[in-house]
Biopython code that builds the backbone (N, CA, C, O; Angstrom):
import numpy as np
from Bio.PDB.StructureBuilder import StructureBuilder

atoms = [
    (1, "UNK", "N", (68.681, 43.052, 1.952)),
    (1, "UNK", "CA", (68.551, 42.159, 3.104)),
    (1, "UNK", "C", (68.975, 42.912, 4.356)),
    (1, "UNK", "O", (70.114, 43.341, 4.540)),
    (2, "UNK", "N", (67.956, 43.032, 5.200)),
    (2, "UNK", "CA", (68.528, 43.612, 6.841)),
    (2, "UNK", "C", (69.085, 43.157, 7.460)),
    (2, "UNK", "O", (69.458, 43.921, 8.350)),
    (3, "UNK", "N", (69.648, 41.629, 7.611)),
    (3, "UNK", "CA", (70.203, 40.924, 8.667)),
    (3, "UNK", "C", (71.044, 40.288, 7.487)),
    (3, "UNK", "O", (70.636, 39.889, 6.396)),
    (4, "UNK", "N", (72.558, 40.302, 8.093)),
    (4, "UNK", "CA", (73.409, 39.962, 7.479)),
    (4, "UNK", "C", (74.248, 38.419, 8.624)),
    (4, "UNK", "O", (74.488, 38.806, 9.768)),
    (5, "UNK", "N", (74.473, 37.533, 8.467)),
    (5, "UNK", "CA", (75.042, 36.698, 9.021)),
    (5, "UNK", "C", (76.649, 36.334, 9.347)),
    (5, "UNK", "O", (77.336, 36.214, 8.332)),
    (6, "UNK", "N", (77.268, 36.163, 10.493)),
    (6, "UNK", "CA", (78.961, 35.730, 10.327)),
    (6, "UNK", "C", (78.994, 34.039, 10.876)),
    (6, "UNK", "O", (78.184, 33.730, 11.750)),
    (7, "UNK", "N", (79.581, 33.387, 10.543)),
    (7, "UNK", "CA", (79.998, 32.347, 11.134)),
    (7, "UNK", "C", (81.334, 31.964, 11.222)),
    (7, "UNK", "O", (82.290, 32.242, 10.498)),
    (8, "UNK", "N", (81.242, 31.241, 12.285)),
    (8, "UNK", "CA", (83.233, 31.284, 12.703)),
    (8, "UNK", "C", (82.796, 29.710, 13.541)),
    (8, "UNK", "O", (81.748, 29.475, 14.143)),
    (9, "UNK", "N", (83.662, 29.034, 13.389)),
    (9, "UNK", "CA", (84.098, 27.405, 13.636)),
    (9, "UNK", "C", (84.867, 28.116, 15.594)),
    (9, "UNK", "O", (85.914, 28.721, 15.827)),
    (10, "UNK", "N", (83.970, 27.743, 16.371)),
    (10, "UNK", "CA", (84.599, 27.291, 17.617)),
    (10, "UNK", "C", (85.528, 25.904, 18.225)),
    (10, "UNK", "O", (85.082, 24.826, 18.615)),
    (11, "UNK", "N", (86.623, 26.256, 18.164)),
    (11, "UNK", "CA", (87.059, 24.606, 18.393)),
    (11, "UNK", "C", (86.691, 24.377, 20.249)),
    (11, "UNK", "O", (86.140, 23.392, 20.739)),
    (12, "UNK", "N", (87.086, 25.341, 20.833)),
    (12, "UNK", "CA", (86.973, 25.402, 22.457)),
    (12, "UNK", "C", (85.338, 24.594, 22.683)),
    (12, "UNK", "O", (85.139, 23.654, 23.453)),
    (13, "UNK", "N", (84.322, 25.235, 21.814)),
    (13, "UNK", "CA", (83.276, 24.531, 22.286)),
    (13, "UNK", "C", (82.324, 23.210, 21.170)),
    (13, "UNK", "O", (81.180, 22.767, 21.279)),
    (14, "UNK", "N", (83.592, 22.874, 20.003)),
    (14, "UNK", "CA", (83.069, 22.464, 19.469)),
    (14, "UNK", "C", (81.389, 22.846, 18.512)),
    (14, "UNK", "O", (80.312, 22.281, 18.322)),
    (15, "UNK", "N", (81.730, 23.501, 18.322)),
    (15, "UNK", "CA", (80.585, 24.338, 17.404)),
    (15, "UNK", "C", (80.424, 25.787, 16.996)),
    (15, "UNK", "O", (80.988, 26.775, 17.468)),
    (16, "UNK", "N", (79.450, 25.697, 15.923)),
    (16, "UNK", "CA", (79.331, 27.140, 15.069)),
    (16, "UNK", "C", (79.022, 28.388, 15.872)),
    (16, "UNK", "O", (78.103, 28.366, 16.691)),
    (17, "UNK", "N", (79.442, 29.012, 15.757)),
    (17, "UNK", "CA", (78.675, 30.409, 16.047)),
    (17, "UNK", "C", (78.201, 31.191, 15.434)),
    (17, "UNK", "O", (79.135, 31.874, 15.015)),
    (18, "UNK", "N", (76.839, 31.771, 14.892)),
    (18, "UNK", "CA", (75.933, 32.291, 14.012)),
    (18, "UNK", "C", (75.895, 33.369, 14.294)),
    (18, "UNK", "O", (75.233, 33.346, 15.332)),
    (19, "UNK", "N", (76.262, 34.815, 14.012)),
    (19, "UNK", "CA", (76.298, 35.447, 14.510)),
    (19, "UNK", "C", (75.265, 36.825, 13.698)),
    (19, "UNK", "O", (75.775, 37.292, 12.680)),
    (20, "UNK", "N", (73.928, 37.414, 14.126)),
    (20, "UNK", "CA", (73.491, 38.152, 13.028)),
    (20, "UNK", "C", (73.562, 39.610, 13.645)),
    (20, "UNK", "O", (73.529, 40.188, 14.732)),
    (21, "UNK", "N", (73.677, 39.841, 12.336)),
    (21, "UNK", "CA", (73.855, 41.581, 12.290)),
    (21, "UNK", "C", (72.317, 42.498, 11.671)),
    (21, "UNK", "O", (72.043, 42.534, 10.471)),
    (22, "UNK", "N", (71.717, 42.973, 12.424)),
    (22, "UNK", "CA", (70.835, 43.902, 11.553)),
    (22, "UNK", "C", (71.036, 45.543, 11.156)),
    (22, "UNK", "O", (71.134, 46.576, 11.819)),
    (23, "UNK", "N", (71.044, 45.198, 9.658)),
    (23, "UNK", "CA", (71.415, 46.411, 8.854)),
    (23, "UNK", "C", (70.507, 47.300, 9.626)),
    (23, "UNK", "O", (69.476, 46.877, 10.149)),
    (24, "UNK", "N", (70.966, 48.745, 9.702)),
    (24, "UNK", "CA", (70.233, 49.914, 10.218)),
    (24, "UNK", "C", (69.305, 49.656, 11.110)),
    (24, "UNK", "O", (68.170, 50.119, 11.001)),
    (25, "UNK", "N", (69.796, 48.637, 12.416)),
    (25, "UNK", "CA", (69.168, 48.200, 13.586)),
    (25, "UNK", "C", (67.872, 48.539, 13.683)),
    (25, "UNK", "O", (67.257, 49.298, 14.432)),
    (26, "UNK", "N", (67.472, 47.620, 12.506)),
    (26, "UNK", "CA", (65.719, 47.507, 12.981)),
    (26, "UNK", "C", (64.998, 46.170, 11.480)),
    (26, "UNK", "O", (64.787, 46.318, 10.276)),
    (27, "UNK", "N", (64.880, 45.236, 12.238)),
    (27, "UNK", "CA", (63.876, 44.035, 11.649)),
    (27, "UNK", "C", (62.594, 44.297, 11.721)),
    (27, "UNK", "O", (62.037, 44.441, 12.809)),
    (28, "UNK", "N", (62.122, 44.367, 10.860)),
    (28, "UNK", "CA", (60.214, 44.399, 10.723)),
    (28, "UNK", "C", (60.135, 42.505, 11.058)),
    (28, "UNK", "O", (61.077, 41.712, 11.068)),
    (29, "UNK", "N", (58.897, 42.281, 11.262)),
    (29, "UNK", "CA", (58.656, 41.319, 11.326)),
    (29, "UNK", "C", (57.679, 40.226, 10.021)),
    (29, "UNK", "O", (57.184, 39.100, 10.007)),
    (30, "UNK", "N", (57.826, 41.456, 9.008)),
    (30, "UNK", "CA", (57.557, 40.238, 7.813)),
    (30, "UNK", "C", (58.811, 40.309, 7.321)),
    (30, "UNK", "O", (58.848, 40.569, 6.118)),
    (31, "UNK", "N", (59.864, 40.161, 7.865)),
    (31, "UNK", "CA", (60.893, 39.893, 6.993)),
    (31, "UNK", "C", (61.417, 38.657, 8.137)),
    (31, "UNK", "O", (62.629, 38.441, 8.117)),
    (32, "UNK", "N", (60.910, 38.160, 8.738)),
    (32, "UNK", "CA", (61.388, 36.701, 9.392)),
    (32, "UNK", "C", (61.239, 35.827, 8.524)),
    (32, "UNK", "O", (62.167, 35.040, 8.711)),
    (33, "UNK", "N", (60.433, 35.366, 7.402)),
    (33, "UNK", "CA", (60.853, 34.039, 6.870)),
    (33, "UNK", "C", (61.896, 34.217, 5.823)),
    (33, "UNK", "O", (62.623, 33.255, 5.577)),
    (34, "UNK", "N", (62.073, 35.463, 5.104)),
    (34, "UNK", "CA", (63.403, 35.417, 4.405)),
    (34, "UNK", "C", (65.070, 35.658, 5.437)),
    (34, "UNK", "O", (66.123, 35.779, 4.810)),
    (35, "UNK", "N", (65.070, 35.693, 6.946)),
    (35, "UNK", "CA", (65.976, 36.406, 7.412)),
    (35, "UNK", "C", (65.977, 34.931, 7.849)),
    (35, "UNK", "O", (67.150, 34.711, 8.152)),
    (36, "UNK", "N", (65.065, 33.501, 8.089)),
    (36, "UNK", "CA", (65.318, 32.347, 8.404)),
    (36, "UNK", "C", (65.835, 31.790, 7.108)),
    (36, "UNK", "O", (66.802, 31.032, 7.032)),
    (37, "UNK", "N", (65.265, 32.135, 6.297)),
    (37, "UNK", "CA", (65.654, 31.460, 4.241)),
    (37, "UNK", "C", (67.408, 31.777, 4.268)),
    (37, "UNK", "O", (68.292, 31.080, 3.769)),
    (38, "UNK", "N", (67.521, 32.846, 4.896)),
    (38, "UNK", "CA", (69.231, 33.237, 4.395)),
    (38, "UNK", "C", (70.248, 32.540, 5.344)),
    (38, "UNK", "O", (71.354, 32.165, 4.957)),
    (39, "UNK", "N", (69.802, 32.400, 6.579)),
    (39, "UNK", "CA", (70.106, 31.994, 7.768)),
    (39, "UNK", "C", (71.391, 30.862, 7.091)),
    (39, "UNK", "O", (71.064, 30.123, 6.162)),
    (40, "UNK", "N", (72.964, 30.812, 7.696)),
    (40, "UNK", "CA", (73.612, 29.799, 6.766)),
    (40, "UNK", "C", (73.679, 28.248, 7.019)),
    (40, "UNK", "O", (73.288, 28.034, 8.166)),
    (41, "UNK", "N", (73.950, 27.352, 6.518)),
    (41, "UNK", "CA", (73.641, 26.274, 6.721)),
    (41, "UNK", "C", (74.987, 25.768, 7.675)),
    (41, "UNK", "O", (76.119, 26.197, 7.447)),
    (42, "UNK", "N", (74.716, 24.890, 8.666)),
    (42, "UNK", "CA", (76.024, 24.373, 9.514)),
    (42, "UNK", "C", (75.467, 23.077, 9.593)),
    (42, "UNK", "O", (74.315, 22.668, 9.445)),
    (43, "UNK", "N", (77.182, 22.187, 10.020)),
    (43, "UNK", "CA", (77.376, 20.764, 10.260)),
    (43, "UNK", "C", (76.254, 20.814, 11.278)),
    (43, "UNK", "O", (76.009, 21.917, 11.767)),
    (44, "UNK", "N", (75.701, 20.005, 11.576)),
    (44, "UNK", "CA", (74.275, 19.801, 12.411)),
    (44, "UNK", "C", (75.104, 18.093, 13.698)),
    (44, "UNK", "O", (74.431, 17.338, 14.400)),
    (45, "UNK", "N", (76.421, 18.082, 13.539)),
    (45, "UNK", "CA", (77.190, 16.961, 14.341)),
    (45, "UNK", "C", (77.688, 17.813, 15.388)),
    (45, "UNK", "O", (78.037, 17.210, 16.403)),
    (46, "UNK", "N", (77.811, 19.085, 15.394)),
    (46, "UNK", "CA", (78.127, 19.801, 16.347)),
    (46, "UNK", "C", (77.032, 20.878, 16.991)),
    (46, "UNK", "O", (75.887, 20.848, 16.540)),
    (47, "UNK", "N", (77.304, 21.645, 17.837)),
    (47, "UNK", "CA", (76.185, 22.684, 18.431)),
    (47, "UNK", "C", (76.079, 23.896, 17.886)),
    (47, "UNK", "O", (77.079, 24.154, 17.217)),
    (48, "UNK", "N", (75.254, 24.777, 17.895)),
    (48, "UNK", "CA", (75.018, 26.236, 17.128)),
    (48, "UNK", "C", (75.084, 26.762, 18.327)),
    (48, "UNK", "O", (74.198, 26.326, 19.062)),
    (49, "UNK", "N", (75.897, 27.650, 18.895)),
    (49, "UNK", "CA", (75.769, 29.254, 19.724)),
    (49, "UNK", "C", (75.297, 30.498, 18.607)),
    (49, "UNK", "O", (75.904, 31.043, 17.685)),
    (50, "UNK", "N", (73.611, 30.695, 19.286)),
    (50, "UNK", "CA", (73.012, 32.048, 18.348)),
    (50, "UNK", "C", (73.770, 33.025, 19.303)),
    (50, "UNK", "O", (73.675, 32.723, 20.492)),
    (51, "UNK", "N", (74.605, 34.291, 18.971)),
    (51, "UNK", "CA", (74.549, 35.147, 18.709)),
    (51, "UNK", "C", (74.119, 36.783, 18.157)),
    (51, "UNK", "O", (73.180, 36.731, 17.362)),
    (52, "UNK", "N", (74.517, 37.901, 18.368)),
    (52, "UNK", "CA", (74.390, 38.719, 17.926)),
    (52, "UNK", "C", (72.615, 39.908, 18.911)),
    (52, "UNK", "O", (71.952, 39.505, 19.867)),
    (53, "UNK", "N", (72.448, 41.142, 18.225)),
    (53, "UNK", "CA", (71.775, 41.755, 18.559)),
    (53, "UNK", "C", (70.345, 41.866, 17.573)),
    (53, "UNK", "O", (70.008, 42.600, 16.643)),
    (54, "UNK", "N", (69.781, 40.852, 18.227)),
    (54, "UNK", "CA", (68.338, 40.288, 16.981)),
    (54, "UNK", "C", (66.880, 40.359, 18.068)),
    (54, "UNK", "O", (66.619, 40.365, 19.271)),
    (55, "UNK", "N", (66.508, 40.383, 17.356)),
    (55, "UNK", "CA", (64.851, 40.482, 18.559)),
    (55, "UNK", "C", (64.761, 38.811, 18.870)),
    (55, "UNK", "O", (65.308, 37.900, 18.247)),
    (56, "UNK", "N", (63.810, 38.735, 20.142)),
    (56, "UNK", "CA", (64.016, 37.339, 20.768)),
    (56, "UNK", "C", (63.023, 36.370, 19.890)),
    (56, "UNK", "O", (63.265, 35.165, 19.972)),
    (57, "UNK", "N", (61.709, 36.862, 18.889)),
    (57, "UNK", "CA", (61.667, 36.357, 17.794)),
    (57, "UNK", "C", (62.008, 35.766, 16.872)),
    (57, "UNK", "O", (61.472, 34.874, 16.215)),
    (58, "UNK", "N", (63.408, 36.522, 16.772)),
    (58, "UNK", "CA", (64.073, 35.508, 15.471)),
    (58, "UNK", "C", (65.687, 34.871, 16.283)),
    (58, "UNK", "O", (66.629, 34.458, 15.608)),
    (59, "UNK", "N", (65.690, 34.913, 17.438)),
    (59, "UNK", "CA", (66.567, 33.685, 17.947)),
    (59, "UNK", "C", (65.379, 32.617, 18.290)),
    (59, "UNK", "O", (65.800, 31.676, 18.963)),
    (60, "UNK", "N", (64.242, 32.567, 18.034)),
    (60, "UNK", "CA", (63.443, 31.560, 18.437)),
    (60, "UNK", "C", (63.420, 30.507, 17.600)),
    (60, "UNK", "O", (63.618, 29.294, 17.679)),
    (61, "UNK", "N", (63.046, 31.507, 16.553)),
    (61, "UNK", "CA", (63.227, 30.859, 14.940)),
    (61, "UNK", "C", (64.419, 30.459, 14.401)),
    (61, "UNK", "O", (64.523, 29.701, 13.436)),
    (62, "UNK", "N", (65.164, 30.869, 14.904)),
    (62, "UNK", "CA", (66.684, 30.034, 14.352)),
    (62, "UNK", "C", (66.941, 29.057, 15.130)),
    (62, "UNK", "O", (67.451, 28.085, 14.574)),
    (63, "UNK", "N", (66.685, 28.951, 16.703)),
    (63, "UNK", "CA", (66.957, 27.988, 17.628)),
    (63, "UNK", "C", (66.081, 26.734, 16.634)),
    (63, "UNK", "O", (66.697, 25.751, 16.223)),
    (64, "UNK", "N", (64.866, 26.901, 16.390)),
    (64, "UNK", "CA", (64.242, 25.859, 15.671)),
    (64, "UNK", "C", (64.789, 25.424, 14.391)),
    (64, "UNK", "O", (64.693, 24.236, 14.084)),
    (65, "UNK", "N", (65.250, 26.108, 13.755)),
    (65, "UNK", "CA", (66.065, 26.339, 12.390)),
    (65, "UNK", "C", (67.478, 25.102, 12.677)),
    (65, "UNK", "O", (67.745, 24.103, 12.008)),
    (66, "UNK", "N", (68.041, 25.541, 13.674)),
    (66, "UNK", "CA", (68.782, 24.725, 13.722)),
    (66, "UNK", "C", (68.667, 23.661, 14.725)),
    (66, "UNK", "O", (69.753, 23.246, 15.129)),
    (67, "UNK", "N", (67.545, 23.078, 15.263)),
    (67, "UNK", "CA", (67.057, 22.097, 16.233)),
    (67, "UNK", "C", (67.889, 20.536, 15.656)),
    (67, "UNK", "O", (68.465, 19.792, 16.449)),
    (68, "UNK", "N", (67.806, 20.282, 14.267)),
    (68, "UNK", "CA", (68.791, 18.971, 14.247)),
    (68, "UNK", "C", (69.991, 18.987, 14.998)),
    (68, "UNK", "O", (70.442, 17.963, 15.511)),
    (69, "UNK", "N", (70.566, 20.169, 15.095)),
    (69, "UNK", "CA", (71.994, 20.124, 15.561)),
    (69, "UNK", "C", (72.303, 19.273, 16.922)),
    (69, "UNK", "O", (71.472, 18.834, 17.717)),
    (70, "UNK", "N", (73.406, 19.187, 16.962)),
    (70, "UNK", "CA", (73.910, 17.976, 17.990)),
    (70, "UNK", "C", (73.211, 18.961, 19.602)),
    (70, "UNK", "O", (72.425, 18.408, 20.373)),
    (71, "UNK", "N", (73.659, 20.283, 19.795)),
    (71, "UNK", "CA", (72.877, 21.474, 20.676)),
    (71, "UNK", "C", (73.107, 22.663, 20.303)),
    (71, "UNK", "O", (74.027, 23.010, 19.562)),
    (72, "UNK", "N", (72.154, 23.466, 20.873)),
    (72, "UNK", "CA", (71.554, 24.461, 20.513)),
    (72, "UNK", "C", (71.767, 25.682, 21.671)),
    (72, "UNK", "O", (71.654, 25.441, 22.873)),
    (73, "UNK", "N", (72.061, 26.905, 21.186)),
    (73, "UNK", "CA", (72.773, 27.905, 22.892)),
    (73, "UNK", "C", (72.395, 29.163, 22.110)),
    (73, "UNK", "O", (71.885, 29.258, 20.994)),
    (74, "UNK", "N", (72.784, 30.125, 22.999)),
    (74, "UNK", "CA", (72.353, 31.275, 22.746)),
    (74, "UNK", "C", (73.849, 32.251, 23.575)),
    (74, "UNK", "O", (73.908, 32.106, 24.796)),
    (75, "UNK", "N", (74.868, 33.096, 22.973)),
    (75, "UNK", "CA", (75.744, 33.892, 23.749)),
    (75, "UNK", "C", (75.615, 34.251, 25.086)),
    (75, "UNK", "O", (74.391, 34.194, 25.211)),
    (76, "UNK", "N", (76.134, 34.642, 26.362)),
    (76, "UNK", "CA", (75.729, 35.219, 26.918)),
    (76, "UNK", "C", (77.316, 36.473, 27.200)),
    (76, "UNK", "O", (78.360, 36.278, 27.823)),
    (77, "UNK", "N", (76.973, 37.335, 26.652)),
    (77, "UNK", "CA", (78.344, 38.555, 26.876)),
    (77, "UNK", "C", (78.876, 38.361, 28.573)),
    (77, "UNK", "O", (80.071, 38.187, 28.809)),
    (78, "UNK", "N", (77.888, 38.412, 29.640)),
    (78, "UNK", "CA", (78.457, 38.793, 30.793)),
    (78, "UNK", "C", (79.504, 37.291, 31.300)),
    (78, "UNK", "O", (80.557, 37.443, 31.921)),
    (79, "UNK", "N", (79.106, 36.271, 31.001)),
    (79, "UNK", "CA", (79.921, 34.699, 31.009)),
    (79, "UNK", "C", (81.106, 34.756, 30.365)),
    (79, "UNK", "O", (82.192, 34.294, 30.717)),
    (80, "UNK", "N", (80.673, 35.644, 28.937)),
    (80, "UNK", "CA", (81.594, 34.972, 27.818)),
    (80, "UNK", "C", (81.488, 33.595, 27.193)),
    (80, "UNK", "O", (82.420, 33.038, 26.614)),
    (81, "UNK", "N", (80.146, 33.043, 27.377)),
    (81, "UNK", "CA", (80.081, 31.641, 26.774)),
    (81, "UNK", "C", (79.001, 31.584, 26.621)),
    (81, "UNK", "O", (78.208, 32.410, 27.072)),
    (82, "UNK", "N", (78.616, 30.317, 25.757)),
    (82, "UNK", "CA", (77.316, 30.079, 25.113)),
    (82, "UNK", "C", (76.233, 29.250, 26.157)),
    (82, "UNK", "O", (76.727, 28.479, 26.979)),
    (83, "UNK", "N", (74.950, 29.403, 26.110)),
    (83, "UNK", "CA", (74.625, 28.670, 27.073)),
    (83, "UNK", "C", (73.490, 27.923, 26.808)),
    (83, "UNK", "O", (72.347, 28.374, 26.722)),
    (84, "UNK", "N", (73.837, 26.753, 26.677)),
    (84, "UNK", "CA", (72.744, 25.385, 25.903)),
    (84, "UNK", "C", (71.855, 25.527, 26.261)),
    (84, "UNK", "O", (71.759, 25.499, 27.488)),
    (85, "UNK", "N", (70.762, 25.745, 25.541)),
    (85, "UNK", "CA", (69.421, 25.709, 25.521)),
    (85, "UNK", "C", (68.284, 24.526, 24.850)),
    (85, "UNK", "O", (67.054, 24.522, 24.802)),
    (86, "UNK", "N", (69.239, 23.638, 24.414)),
    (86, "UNK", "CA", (68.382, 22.276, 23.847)),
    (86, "UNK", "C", (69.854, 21.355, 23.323)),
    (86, "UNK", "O", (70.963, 21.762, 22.976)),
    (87, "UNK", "N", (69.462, 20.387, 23.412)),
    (87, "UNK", "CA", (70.384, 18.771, 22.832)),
    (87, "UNK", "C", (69.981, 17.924, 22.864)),
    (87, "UNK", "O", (69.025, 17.450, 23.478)),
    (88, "UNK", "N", (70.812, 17.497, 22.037)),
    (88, "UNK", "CA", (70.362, 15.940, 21.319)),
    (88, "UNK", "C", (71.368, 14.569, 22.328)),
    (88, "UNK", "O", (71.240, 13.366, 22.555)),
    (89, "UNK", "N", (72.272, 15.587, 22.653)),
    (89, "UNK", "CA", (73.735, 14.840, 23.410)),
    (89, "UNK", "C", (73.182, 14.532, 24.548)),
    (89, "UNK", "O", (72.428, 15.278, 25.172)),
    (90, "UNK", "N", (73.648, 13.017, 25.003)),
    (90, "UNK", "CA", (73.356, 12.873, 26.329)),
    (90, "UNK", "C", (74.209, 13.783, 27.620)),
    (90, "UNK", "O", (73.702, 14.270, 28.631)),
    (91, "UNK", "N", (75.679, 13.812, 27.182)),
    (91, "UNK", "CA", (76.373, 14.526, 27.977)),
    (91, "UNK", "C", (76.744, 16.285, 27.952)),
    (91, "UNK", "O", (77.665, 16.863, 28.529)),
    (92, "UNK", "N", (75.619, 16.879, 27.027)),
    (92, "UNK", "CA", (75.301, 17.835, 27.059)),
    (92, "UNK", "C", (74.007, 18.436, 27.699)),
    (92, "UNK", "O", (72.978, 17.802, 27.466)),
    (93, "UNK", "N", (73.940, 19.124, 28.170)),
    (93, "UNK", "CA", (72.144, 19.221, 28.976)),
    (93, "UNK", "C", (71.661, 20.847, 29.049)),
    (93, "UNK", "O", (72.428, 21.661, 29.564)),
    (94, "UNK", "N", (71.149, 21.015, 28.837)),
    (94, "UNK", "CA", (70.203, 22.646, 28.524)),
    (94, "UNK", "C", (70.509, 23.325, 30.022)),
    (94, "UNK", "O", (69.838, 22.788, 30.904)),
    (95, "UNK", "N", (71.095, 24.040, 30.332)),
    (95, "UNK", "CA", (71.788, 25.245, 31.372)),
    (95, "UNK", "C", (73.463, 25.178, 31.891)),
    (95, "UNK", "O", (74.030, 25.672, 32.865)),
    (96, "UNK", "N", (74.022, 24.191, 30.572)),
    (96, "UNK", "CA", (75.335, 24.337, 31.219)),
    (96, "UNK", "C", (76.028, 25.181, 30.116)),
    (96, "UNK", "O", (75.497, 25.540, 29.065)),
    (97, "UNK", "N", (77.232, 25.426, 30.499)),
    (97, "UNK", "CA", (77.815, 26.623, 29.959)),
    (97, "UNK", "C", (78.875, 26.278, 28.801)),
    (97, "UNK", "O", (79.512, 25.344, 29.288)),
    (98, "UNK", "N", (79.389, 26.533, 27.547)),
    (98, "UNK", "CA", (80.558, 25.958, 26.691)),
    (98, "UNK", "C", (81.342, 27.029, 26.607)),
    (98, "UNK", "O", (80.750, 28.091, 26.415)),
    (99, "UNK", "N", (82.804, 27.069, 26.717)),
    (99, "UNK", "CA", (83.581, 27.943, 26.310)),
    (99, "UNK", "C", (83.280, 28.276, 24.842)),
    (99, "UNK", "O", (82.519, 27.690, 24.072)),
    (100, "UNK", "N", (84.057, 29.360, 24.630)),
    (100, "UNK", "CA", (83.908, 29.855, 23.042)),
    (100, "UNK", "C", (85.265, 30.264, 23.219)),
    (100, "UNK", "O", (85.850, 30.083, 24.287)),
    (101, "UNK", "N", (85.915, 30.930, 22.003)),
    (101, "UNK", "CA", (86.894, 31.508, 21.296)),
    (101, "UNK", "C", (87.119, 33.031, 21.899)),
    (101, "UNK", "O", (87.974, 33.769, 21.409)),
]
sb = StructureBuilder()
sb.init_structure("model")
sb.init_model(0)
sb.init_chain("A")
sb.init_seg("    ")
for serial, (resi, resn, name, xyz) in enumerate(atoms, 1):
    if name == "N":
        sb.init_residue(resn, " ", resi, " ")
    sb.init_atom(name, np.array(xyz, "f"), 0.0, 1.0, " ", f" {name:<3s}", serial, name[0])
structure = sb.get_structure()
């Protein structure tokens, strides 16, 4: 498997952080439906921050992957925080920012 996964419980922003790793930095692209198959399963009552150094392909596919979730973000290093990109929450809204850990 090329992409290996971490997850760690954010309490600051209330949600998972998914974090993927690709073995010997490089994903082919028929290996997206098993790198979504492995992808780990999270409480879907809280938000997913995707993480990590992945092609914008397969944060697309995980953003969808995890679309039940309460919201949905993507890291941003230069912030230091995750930054919502879809919800289900009324008092959450797609361009605001959540602390992380």
């Amino acid at each position: 498997m090329p992409i290996t996964y971490t997850v760690r419980k954010s309490e600051k922003c209330g949600c998972t952080i998914v974090e993927g790793n690709i073995v010997g930095g490089v994903l082919d692209i028929k290996e997206l439906p098993e790198a979504i198959r492995n992808a780990p399963e999270v409480d879907t009552t809280q938000g997913v921050c995707l993480s990590g150094r992945m092609p914008v392909w397969l944060y697309v596919a995980l953003a969808h992957k995890y679309h039940p979730s309460a919201w949905v973000g993507t890291f941003e290093p230069r912030l230091n925080k995750c930054v919502v990109t879809s919800s289900h929450k009324v008092d959450i809204n797609p361009g605001e920012t959540r602390d992380i850990d």
